[in-house]
C-alpha positions in Angstrom: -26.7 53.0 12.5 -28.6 54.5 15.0 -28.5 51.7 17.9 -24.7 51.4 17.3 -24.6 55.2 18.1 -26.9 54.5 21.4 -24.4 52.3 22.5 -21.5 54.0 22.6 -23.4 56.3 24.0 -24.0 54.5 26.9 -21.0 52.7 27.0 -19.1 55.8 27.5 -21.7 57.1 30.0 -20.7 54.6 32.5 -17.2 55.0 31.7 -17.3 58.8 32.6 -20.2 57.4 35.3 -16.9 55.2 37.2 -14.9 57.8 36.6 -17.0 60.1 38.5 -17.7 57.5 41.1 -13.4 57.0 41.5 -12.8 60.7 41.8 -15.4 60.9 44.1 -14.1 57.9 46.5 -10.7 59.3 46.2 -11.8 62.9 47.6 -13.8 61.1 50.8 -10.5 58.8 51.4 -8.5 61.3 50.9 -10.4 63.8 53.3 -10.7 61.1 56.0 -6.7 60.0 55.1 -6.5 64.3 55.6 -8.7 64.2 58.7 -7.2 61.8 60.2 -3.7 63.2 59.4 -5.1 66.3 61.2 -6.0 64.9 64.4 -3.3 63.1 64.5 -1.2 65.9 65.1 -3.8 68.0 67.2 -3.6 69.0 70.5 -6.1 67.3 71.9 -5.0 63.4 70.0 -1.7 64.3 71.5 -2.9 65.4 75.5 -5.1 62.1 75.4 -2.1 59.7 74.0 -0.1 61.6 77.1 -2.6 60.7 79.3 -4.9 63.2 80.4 -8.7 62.6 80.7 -11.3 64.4 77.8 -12.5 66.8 80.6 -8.7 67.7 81.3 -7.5 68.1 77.6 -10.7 70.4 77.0 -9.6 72.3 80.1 -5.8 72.4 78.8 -7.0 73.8 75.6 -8.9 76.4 76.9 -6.5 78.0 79.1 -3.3 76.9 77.9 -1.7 79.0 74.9 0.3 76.5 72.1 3.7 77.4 73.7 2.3 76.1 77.4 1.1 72.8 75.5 4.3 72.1 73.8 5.9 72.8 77.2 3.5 70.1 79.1 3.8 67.1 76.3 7.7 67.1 76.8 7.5 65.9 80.4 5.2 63.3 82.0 1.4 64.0 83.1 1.0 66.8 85.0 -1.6 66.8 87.6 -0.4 69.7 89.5 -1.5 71.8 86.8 -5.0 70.5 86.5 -5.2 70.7 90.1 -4.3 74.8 89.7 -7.1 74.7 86.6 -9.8 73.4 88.7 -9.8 75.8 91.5 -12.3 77.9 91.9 -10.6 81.1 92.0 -8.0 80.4 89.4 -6.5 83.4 87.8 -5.3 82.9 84.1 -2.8 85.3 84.1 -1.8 84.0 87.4 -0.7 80.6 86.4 3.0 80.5 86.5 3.0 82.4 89.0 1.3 79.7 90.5 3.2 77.5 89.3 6.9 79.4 90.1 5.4 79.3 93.8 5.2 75.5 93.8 8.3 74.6 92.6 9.6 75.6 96.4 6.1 74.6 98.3 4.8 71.8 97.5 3.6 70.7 100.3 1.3 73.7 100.3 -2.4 73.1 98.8 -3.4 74.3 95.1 -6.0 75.8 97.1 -3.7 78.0 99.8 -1.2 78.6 96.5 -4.2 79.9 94.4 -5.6 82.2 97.7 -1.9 83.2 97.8 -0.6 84.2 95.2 -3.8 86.1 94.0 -3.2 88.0 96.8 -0.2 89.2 95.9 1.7 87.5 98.9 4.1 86.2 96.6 5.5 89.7 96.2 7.2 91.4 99.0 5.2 94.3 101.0 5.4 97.8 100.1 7.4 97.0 96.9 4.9 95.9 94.3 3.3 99.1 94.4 -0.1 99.4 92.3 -2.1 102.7 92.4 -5.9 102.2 94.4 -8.7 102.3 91.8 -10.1 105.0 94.1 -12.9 105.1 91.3 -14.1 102.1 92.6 -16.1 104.1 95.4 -16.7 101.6 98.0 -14.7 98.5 97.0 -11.6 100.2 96.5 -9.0 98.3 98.3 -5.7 99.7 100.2 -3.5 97.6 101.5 0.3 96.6 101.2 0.3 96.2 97.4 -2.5 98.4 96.8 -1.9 102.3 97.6 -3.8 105.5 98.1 -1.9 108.9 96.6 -0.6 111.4 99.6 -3.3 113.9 98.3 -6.3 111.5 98.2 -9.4 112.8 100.6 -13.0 111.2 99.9 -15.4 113.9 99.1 -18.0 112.5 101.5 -16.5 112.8 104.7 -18.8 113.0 107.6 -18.7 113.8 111.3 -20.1 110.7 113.2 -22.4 111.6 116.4 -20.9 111.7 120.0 -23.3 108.8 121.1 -21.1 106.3 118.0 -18.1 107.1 119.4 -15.4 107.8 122.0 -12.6 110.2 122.3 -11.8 112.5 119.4 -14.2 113.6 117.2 -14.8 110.7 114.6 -15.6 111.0 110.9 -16.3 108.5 108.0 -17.6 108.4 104.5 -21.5 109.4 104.2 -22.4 105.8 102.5 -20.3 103.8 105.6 -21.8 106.1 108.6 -25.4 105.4 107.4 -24.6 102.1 107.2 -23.2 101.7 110.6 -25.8 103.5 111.9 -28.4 100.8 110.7 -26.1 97.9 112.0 -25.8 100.0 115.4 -29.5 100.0 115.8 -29.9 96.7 115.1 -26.6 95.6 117.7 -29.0 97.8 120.2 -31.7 95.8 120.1 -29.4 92.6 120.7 -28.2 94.1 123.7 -24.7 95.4 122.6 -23.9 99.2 122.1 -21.3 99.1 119.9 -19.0 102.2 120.0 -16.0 103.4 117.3 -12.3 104.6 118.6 -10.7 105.2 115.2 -12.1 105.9 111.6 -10.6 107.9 109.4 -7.3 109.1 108.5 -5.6 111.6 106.4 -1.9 110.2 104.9 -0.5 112.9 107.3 -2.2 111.2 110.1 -1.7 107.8 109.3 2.3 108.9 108.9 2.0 109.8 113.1 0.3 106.6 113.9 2.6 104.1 112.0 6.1 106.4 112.9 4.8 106.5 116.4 4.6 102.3 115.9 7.8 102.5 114.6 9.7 104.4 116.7 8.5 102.2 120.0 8.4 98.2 118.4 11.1 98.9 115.1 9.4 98.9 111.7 9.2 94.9 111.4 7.1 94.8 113.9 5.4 98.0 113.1 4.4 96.8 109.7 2.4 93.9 111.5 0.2 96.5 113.6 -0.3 99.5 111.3 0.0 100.6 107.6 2.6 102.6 106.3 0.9 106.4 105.3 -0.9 105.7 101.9 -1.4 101.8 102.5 -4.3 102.5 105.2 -8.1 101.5 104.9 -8.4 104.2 107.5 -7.3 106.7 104.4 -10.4 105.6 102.3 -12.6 106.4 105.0 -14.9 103.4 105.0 -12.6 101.5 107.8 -13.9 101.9 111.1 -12.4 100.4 114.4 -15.4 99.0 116.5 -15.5 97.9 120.2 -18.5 97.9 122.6 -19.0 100.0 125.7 -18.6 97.4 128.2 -15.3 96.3 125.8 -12.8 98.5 123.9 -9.8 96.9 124.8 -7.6 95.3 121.7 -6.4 92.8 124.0 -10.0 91.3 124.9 -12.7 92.7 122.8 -12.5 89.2 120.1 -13.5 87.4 123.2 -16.9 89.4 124.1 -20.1 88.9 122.7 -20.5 92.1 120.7 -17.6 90.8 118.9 -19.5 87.6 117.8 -22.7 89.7 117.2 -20.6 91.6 114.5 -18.8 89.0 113.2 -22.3 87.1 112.7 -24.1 90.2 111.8 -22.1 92.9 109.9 -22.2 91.7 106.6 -26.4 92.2 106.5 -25.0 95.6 106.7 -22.5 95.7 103.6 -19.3 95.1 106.9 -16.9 92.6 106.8 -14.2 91.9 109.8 -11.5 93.0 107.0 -8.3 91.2 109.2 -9.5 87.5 110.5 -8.2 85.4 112.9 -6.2 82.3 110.4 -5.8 84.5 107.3 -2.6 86.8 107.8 -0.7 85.2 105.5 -3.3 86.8 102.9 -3.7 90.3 104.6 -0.5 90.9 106.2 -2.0 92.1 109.0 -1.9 90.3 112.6 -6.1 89.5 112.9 -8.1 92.7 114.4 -11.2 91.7 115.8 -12.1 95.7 115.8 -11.5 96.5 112.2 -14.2 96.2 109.9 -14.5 97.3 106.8 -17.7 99.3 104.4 -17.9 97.1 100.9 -21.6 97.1 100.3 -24.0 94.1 101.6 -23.5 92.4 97.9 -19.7 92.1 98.2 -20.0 91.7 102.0 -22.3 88.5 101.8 -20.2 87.1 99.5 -17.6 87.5 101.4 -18.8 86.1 104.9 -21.0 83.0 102.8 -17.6 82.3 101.5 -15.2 82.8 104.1 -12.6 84.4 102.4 -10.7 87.7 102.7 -11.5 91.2 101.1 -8.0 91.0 99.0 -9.3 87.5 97.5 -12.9 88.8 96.2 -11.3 91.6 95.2 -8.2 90.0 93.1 -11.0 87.5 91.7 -13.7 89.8 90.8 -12.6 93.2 90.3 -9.0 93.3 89.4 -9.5 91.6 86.0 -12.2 93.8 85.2 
């Protein structure tokens, strides 16, 4: 009859109704049996069972490729490597480089290493040649990594004014001469008449200077005073070596007041003193209180806020680009 009917009806209703219900419990456990499965074998479960903090396994994964991971979680925790993360100028492609470095100074800050090997330093001079972006107008760098062709002459080359300058005939790139002109005026005021000895150079004439160098000191030590022809700021023709009247000796000049005026100063006027005192290990150069460089105030105040060299800003910020 028809209730008999209703109730197999609804007897096999909430047969198919469990039925449903089972599946569906089996699909969330196994999910969460699947999830868990899947973690369990993730990068991240695995760097926090080996010990490294949430903050450094995020870190890990974002700058670490798969093979580098599987490389870390077969020796103990590695805080040497976090360390190199952290910096503030880390360089991805840098890393084991960084980390090659290490291996024989350890005693030598992530910091220093980073600075270093960013640089370049790590490299011998003059034989990790790499052509100047010369494209780069006035933050093109040149120095013993970085060189300028034999042929390469800037287009705005400019004669500077007898009153800026003393001996030969002086000349400089257009967008670094009205520069200096504005930081001159303002050095004026202070009280110091700055004055330039050397700007730029051809390669020919950089080839005298540093052969000249070379012939009297030996290249070692030549190397530590001048650039070889092609390797010279003087060649891009925004280097310019400054003294002040009452001062233009080499031996003295860091020791004046001018010099302290420009070193305090220059940058307002897109300068930077491109070989400090304490960083020769990162320009190769012995410091020259004298030689400053044109790299635009934006790159220049950077620069000075942060007390770093020309070759760091310029490994950090335009090298990758």
């Amino acid at each position: 009859d028809s209730s008999t009917k209703k109730y197999k009806l609804k007897k096999e209703f909430r047969y198919a109704l469990i039925g449903i219900v089972i599946i569906l419990i089996g699909i969330f456990v196994g999910r969460s049996i699947y999830k868990d499965y899947v973690y369990k074998n993730s990068y991240e479960y695995k760097l926090e069972n080996h010990g490294y903090k949430d903050d450094e396994v995020k870190l890990l994964i974002k700058e670490l490729d798969n093979k580098k991971l599987d490389e870390l979680l077969k020796t103990k925790k590695d805080d040497t490597i976090i360390s190199f993360l952290k910096e503030k100028y880390y360089i991805k492609k840098n890393l084991q480089r960084y980390l090659d470095y290490y291996e024989d100074h350890q005693k030598e800050s992530t910091k220093d290493i980073v600075a270093y090997v960013n640089v370049n330093a790590d490299y011998d001079t003059y034989e990790h040649d790499i052509n100047s972006d010369v494209s780069l107008n006035e933050l093109v760098i040149c120095n013993k990594y970085y060189k300028l062709s034999s042929d390469y002459v800037p287009e705005d080359i400019v004669d500077m004014k007898s009153k800026y300058y003393y001996g030969d005939v002086q000349k400089v790139r257009k967008v670094a001469y009205d520069a200096f002109i504005d930081m001159w005026n303002a050095a004026d005021k202070a009280g110091y008449y700055l004055i330039v000895n050397s700007s730029y150079r051809t390669y020919q004439e950089q080839e005298e200077v540093y052969n000249s160098y070379k012939d009297s000191y030996g290249e070692k030590e030549a190397d530590t005073i001048a650039s070889r022809p092609g390797y010279s700021e003087h060649q891009t023709g925004l280097a310019l070596d400054i003294f002040s009247k009452d001062n233009t000796s080499i031996k003295t000049f860091k020791d004046s007041e001018a010099y302290k005026w420009l070193k305090d100063n220059s940058y307002k006027y897109g300068f930077i003193l491109r070989y400090p005192e304490g960083k020769e290990n990162l320009t190769q150069y012995n410091s020259e209180a004298w030689h400053y460089r044109y790299v635009g105030k934006k790159a220049a105040k950077y620069i000075y806020d942060n007390d770093i060299t020309y070759d760091e800003y310029y490994a950090y910020f335009l090298a990758q680009q």
